[in-house]
Structure formats: C-alpha cells, structure tokens
C-alpha positions as CSV (number, residue, x, y, z in Angstrom):
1,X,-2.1,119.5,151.3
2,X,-0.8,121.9,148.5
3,X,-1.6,124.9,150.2
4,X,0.7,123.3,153.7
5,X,3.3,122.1,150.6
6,X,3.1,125.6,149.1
7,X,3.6,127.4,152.6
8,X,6.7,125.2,153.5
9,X,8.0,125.8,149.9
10,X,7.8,129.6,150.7
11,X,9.7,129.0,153.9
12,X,12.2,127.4,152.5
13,X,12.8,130.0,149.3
14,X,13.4,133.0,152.1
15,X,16.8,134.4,152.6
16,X,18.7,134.0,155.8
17,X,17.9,137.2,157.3
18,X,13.8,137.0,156.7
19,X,14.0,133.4,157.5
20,X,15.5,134.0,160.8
21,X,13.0,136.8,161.8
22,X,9.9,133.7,161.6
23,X,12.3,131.5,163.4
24,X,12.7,133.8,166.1
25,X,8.8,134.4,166.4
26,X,8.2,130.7,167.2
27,X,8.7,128.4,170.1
28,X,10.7,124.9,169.5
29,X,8.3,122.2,170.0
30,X,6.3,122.2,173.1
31,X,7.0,118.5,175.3
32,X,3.6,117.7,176.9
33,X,4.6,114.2,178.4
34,X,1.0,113.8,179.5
35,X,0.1,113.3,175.9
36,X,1.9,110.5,175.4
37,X,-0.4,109.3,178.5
38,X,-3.6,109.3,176.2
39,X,-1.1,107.9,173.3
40,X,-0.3,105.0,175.9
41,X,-4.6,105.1,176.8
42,X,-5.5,104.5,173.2
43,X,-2.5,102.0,172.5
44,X,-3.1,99.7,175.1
45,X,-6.3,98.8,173.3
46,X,-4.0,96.8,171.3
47,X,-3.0,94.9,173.9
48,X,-6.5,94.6,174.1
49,X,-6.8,92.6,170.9
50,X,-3.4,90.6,171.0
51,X,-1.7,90.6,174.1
52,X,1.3,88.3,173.0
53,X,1.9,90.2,169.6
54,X,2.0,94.0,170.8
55,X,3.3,93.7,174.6
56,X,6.7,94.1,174.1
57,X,6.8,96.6,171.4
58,X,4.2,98.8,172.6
59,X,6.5,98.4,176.3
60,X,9.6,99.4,174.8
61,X,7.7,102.5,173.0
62,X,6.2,103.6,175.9
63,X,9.5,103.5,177.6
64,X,11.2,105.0,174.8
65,X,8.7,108.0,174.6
66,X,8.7,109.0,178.1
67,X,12.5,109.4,178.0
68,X,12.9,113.5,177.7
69,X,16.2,112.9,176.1
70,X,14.5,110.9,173.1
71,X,12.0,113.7,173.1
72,X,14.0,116.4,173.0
73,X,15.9,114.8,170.0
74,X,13.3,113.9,167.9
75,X,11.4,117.5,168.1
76,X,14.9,119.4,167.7
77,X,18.3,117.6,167.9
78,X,17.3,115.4,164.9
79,X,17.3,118.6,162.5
80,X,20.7,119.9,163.6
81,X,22.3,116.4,163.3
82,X,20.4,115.3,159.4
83,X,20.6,118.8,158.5
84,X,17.2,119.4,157.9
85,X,15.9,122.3,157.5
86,X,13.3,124.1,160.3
87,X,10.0,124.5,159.4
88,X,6.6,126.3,160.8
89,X,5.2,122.9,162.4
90,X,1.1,123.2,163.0
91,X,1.1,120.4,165.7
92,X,-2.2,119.2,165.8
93,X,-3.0,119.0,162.2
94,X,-5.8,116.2,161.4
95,X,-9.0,116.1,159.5
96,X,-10.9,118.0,162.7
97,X,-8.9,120.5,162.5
98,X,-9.7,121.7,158.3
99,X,-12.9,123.5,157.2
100,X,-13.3,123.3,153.3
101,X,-15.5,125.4,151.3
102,X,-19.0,124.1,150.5
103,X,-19.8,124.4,146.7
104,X,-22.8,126.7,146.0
105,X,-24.9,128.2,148.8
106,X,-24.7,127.4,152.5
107,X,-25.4,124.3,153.2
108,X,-24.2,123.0,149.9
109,X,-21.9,120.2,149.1
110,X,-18.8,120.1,150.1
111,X,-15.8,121.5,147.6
112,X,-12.6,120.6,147.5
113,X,-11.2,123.9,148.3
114,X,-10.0,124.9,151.9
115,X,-11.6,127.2,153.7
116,X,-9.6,127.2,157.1
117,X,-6.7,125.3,158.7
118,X,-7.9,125.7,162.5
119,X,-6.8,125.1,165.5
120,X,-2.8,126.9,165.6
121,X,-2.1,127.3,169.4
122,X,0.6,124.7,169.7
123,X,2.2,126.0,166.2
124,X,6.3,125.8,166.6
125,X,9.3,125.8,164.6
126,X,10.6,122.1,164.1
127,X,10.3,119.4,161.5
128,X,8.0,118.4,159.3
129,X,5.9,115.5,161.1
C-alpha cells in the first residue's frame, strides 16, 4: 500500500502543467454495466442466506447501480462537485492482481516486498476507490 500511497502522493505534488499532461493520457472511468451483472450474480447469494433481511436493500442497489446517471457521477461528477482531486485509478486492484518478492532463492518464502502490481488495462483517471 505505500508504494500505491507514494505514487498518488507524487501525483498530487506535480504542477499544473505536468499534471495535466498524465491526465490527458488516461481515459475517465470505463462503465461496463455488465459487471454490475456478476456483482448482482454474487450478491444475490445473500438472498440466498436471508431473504427477508437483504431483499430490499440489495433491490434498491441493484436499481441504483444500473442507473448510468448514478454511474457516471460516482466515477467522475463526484470529484468536480467535493473537489477532489483526480488520480491514476488501477481498477481492478485486489490481492490476484500483486506479485511480492520471495525472500532468498526461487521458490523461497514469501517477503514482504512488492514485486509487481499486474493487471493495468482498465487503468483511468478518477478517484481513489
């Protein structure tokens, strides 16, 4: 996490004119409503286990998510209107997505150093998530 902290820090310490010349490289956040499909897939299973509890909110979610107006401000309009400032956003960062350095020769332990962040093809400018 210090090396994401430490590449947002250097982001944010750039003048206008350098910052402006990344932000121009980099789409705003790509809308894939059929990913909210598997997020609806995997959430149902909560239904799954409590029916009465999670209907309603996991309904008005759902609802709420496939709306492209919500989606459109939560990935962008939400920066302009908190003033928040725009960052390089990976999109898909989670723990299958990091390679850390093994400690000794391959096929050692496991270090706590990174190695890699992987996986940068939906990278885009946006806020922190």
């Amino acid at each position: 996490m210090s090396h994401l902290a430490s590449f947002h820090a250097y982001l944010l310490c750039l003048d206008e004119e350098s910052s402006n010349k990344w932000k121009d490289r980099y789409r705003k956040c790509p809308i894939n409503p059929s990913a909210f499909d598997v997020f609806a897939r995997k959430a149902e299973k909560l239904l799954e286990i409590d029916k009465a509890r999670f209907q309603a909110p996991f309904h008005r979610l759902k609802r709420d998510i496939m709306e492209m107006d919500f989606l459109h401000y939560v990935t962008e309009g939400c920066l302009e209107e908190l003033s928040l400032p725009v960052l390089l956003i990976h999109g898909d960062f989670h723990t299958h997505n990091i390679m850390w350095k093994t400690a000794g020769q391959e096929g050692g332990e496991l270090s706590d150093e990174l190695a890699a962040i992987l996986n940068w093809q939906v990278v885009h400018k946006g806020k922190t998530e």
